[in-house]
Phi, psi and omega in degrees: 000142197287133158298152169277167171328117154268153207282162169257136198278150177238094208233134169256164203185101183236151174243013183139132177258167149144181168340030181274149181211167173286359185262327167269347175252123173243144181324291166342305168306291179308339203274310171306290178323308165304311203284262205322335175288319189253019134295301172308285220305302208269002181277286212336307185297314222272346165268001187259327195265020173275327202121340197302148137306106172357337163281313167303286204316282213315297168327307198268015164263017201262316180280357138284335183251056098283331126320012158257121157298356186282318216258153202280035189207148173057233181304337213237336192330163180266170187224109181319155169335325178294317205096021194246179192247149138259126190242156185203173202183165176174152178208170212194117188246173146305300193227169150113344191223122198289325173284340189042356151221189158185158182186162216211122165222195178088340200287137160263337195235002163281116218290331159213104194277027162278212211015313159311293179345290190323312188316311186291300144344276177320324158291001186269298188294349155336141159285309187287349163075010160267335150088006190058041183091021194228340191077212164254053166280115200256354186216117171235122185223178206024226215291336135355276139342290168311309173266031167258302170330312205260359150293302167301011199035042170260146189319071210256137199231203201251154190279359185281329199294290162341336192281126171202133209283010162291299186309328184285310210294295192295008157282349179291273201316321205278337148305319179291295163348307181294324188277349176263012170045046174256349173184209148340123152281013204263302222206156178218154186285334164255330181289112183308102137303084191345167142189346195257206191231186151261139167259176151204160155205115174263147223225131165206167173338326213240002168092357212241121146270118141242174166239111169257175184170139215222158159194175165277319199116175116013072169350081195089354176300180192270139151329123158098000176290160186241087169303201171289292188334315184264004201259098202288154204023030101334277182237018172196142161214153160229141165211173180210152167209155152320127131246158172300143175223170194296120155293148190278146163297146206283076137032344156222127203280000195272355179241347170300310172304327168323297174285039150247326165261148163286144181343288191281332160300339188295318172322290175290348154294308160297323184292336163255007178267341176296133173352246110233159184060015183231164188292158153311159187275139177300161164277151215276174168257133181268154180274131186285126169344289207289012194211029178275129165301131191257088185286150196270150203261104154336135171235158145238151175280139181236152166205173168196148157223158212226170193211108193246158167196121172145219196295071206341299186326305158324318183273295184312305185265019152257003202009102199269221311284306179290310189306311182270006152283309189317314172303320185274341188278332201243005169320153189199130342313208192288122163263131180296140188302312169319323156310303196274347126338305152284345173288318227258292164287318185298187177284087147141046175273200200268350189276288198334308192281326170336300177280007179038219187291356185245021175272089051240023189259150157312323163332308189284020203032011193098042149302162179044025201235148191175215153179187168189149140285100229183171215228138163234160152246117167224145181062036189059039165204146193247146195241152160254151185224156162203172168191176181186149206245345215241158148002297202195141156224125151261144207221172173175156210190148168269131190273180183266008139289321177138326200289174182264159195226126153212141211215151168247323182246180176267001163262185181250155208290000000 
């Protein structure tokens, strides 16, 4: 038997959504942002086009910009009302896996929690159905958590590790702001403010989507809020499904029909559906009920997966994530996964109608403002998609020539 064709893998990569504007991003600033975006792209791509699985690449590209202080993850995270960092993270593969996602928030002492997640995922496939102590429990946080890392040798650090005096200033102005009742502790109108996440979504040889997706969170959120990132078909999904495709027309039409008809309508039917001037097709012998053939209905596979980033809260109650896989799956007619991304992300999409009258005001902190990025695979190829509503999202992706692409605006910068 032939192996099959293997897909050529396909990988996005965002760091993050919101309020950017060119007044606020100086060349400089982009230029750190860029150098740092294609770097992950190209270790990343260069393990996918290695063999890695699609669980790895995404993972370990979630876990290099949690470790960059530019990005709203890990090292670089925002800081609650308290002052403290809470982190939270989740990855989703399509297939491969019994659990098929898994996520974790709340956390302080985990040095990368895409990993945890990842961990958490993996231990789902246990024999014994104990998860290495997590169960088939797909979201788990704070301290709970926390000592399954370090029972599991993951990296765990002191909460000072986090601290970093970008994050803090903008944890300041943004109190200040609120007590001078000039704007937001979220989001500001001139200001870039943190609120999104970091992403990844890979494609790999073997046809398996994952998403991975990591954050601090909310600028100035209250201790112990839960966002979209850990939150499943919120702010991440994955899925694969069949579709049917058209069976061909029989070239004689007296045997399609038997196991549809009875002998004799079948008989009389075939006799007019036959040529002219030539006799009818004989008629079939009939066949008992329990043993008429069901011919099995060609599939082809389809999957897709998203990443979401900017206002969670936005992303929750719309549950964006899930809502624009839906749309392509189950849309009628076919909707293209680009499409329903935009519907959902783009500009007057559905996070955008979310916020009604408070979508670009201080009241609204960055309500409905956001994007996502994703992967579709159908016909053994795989498309990169993205879309966004806001200022800027920043991104990057290897294109179907191979080159690399990053882009902040929807022009190049």
């Amino acid at each position: 038997m032939a192996s099959p064709i293997p897909i050529a893998p396909r990988l996005i990569i965002h760091g993050g959504a919101g309020n950017i504007t060119r007044e606020n991003l100086p060349p400089s600033s982009w230029a750190a942002y860029r150098a740092s975006l294609l770097a992950v792209l190209r270790s990343t791509h260069a393990l996918l086009a290695d063999g890695t699985s699609a669980l790895d690449a995404a993972t370990h590209a979630v876990s290099l910009l949690e470790a960059d202080p530019l990005f709203n993850a890990g090292r670089g995270a925002v800081f609650t009302r308290d002052g403290a960092n809470e982190l939270e993270a989740s990855v989703m593969v399509s297939r491969g896996a019994h659990k098929r996602g898994a996520a974790v928030s709340l956390l302080r002492r985990v040095k990368h929690p895409i990993l945890l997640a990842k961990e958490m995922l993996l231990r789902g496939d246990d024999a014994d159905g104990r998860g290495g102590g997590a169960f088939q429990h797909a979201h788990l946080s704070g301290a709970p958590a926390e000592a399954l890392a370090g029972q599991w040798g993951l990296d765990t650090v002191d909460p000072a590790y986090f601290f970093t005096q970008r994050r803090w200033d903008d944890h300041i102005r943004g109190l200040r702001r609120e007590r001078d009742a000039t704007g937001s502790a979220s989001w500001d109108a001139a200001e870039f403010v943190p609120q999104g996440t970091v992403g990844a979504v890979a494609l790999d040889a073997a046809g398996v989507l994952c998403v991975a997706t990591s954050t601090g969170g909310l600028t100035n959120k209250l201790p112990g809020r839960i966002g979209d990132t850990p939150s499943f078909g919120a702010g991440f999904w994955a899925e694969e499904w069949a579709v049917p495709l058209p069976l061909p027309l029989p070239s004689n039409p007296s045997p399609a029909l038997d196991w549809i008809l009875p002998t004799p309508l079948n008989s009389l039917l075939s006799a007019c559906l036959s040529p002219p001037n030539l006799p009818p097709a004989p008629a079939a012998p009939p066949v008992p009920r329990e043993k008429q053939p069901h011919p099995p209905i060609p599939a082809s596979t389809c999957a897709v997966a998203l990443s979401g980033t900017g206002n969670g809260d936005s992303f929750l109650r719309t549950a964006a994530a899930r809502t624009a896989c839906a749309i392509a799956r189950f849309g009628s007619p076919r909707t293209s996964f680009g499409t329903a991304v935009s519907r959902v992300a783009g500009p007057g999409g559905e996070l955008q109608r979310s916020a009604s009258e408070r979508w670009g005001t201080p009241a609204g902190g960055g309500e409905g403002e956001g994007g996502m990025v994703g992967v579709e695979m159908a016909g053994g190829a795989g498309e990169v998609v993205w879309d966004f509503n806001c200022g800027g999202m920043f991104r990057a992706w290897v294109d179907e020539g191979g080159g690399e692409r990053c882009l902040v605006f929807r022009e190049e910068f």
